[in-house]
Backbone as a ProteinNet text record, in pm:
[ID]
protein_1_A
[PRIMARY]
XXXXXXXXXXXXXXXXXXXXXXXXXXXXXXXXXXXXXXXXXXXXXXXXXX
[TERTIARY]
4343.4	4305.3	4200.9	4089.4	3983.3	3948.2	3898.3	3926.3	3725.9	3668.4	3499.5	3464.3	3368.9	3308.3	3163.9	3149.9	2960.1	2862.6	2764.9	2676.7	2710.1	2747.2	2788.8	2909	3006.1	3128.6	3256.7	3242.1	3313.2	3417.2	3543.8	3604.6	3723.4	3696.7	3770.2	3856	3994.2	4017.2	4043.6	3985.4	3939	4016.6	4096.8	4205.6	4148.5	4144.4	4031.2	4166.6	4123.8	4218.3	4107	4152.7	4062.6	4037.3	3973.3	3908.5	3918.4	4030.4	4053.2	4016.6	4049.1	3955.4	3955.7	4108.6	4138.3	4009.7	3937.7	3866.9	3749.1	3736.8	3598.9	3541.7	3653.5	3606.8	3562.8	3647.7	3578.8	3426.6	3411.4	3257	3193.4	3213.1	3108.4	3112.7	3189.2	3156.2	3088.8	3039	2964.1	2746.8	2750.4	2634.5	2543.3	2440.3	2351.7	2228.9	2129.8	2024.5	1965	1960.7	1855.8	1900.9	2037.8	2075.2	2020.2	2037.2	1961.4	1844.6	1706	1637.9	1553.7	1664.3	1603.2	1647.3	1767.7	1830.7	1818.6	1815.2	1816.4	1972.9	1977.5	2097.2	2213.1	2328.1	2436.5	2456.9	2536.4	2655	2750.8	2908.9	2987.2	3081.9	3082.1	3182.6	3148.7	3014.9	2981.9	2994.4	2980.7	3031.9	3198	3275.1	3413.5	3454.6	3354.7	3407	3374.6	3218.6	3200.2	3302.5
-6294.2	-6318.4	-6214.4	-6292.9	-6200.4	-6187.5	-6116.5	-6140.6	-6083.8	-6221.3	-6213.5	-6205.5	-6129.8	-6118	-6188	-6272	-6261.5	-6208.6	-6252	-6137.6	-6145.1	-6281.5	-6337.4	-6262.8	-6229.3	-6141.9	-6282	-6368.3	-6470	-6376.4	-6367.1	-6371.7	-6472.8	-6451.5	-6570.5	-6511.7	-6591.3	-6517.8	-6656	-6593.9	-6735.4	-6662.8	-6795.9	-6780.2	-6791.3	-6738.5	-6757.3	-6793.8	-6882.2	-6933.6	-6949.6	-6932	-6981.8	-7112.6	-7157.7	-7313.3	-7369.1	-7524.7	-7592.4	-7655.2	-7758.3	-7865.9	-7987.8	-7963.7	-8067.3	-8038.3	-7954.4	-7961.4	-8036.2	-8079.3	-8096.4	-8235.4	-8328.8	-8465.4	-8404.4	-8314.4	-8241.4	-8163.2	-8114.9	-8077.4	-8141.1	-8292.3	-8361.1	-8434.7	-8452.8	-8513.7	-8497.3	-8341.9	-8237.3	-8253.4	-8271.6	-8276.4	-8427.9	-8381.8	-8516.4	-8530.5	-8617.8	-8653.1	-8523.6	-8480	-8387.6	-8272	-8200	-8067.3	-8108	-8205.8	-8252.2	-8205.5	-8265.1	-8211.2	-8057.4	-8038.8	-7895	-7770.8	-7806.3	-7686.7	-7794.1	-7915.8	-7935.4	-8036.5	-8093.4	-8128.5	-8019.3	-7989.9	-7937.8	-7937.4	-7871.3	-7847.3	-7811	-7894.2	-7891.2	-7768.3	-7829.6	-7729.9	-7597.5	-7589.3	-7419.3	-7401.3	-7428.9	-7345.2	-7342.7	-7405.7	-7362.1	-7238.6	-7238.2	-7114.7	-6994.7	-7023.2	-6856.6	-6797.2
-131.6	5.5	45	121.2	161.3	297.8	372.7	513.2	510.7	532.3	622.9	703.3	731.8	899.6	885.7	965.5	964.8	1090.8	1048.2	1086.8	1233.4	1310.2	1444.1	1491.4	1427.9	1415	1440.3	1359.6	1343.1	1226.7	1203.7	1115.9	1071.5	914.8	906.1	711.4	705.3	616.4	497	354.9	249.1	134.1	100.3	-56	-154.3	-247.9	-364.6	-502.2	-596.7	-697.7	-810.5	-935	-1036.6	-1029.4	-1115.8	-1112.9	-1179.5	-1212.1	-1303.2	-1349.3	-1477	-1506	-1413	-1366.2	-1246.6	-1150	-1138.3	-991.6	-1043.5	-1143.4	-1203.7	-1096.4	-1066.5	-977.1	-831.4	-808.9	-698.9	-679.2	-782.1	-796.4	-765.9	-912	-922.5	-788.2	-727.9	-567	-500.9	-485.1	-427.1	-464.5	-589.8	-583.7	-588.9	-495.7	-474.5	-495.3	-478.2	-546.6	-515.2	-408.3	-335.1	-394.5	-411.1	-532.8	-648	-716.5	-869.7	-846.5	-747.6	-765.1	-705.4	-658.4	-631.2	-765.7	-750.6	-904	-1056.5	-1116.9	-1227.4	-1191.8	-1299.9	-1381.7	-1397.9	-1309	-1366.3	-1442.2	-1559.5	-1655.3	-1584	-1528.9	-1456.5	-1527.3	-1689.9	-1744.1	-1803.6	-1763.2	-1761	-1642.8	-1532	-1417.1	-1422	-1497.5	-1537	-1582.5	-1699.4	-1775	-1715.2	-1619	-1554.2	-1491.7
[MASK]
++++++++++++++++++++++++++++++++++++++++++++++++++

């Protein structure tokens, strides 16, 4: 558990968990034509292993 402030002085506190293979449908949900072309083609399961 992490507890953030931003620069506004909003705080807010975020659970952090490793990342499964289960989340992988969740990722890929996440990116769209317009992320493709700004960063490339993902590799979903290298951002796993980082």
């Amino acid at each position: 558990m992490s507890v953030l402030t931003s620069p506004r002085g909003k705080v807010e506190v975020v659970h952090c968990r490793r990342t499964e293979s289960q989340d992988i449908y969740c990722i890929k949900s996440l990116i769209r034509k317009f992320t493709c072309k700004l960063f490339g083609k993902l590799n979903i399961i290298y951002l796993l292993t980082m």
